[in-house]
TORLUMVEX-322822 format. One record per residue (C-alpha): residue in three letters; z, y, x. Coordinates in pm, whole numbers, padded with zeros to 5 digits, always signed. Layout:
BEGIN
alaZYX
...
This chain:
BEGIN
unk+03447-04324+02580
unk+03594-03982+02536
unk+03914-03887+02685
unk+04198-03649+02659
unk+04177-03623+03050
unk+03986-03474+03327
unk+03919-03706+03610
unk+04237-03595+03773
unk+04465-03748+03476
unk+04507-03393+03381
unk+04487-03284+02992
unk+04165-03109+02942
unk+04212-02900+02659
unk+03982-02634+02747
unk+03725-02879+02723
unk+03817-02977+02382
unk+03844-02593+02312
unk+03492-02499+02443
unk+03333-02818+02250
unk+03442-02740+01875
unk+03153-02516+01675
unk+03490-02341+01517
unk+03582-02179+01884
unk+03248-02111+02002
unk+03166-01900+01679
unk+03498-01715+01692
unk+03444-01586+02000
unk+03076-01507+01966
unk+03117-01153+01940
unk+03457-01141+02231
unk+03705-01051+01900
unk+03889-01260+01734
unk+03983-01124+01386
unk+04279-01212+01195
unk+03978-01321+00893
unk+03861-01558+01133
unk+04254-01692+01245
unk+04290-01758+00848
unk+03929-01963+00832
unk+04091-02183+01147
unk+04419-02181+00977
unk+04273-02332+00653
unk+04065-02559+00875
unk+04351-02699+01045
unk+04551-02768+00731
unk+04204-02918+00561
unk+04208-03189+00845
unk+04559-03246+00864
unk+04550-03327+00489
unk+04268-03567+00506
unk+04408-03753+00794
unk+04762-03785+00622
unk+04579-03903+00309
unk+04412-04185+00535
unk+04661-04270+00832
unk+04941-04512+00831
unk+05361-04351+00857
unk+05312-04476+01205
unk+05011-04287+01293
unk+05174-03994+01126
unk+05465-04002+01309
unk+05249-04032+01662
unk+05050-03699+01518
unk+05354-03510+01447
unk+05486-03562+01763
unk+05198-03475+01959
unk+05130-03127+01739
unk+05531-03051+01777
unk+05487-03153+02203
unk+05144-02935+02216
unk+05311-02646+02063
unk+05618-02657+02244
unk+05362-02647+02559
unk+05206-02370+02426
unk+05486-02161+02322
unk+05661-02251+02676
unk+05328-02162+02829
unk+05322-01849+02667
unk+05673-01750+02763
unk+05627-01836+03122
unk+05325-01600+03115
unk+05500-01306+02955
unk+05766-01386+03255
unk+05514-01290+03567
């Protein structure tokens, strides 16, 4: 079964990151273009349309808080960074 977690319990996002075509072809040549951040953009909103066409309130609710909780982690993360 695949997990969110590394065998420590921690999240292992860079896992995720590094498995998903989308990444790996974005950062073929080391640049990341704002063309390609508006192909990921759409790509994001394409899957978060089919899945809210398909999933139950519940399930959207549980998805919603999880994208709210992963950006707040991200924009926290990015803050601390800018802090050093």
């Amino acid at each position: 079964m695949k997990t969110f977690f590394d065998e420590d319990g921690n999240l292992d996002i860079d896992e995720l990151i590094i498995e998903q075509p989308s990444f790996l072809k974005m950062i073929e040549d080391g640049v990341v273009t704002e063309d390609e951040l508006q192909v990921q953009s759409r790509r994001v909103i394409a899957c978060l349309k089919v899945f809210e066409a398909t999933a139950t309130e519940e399930q959207i609710d549980c998805v919603r808080e999880l994208l709210a909780e992963i950006s707040v982690l991200i924009a926290a993360r990015n803050l601390y960074e800018k802090q050093k």
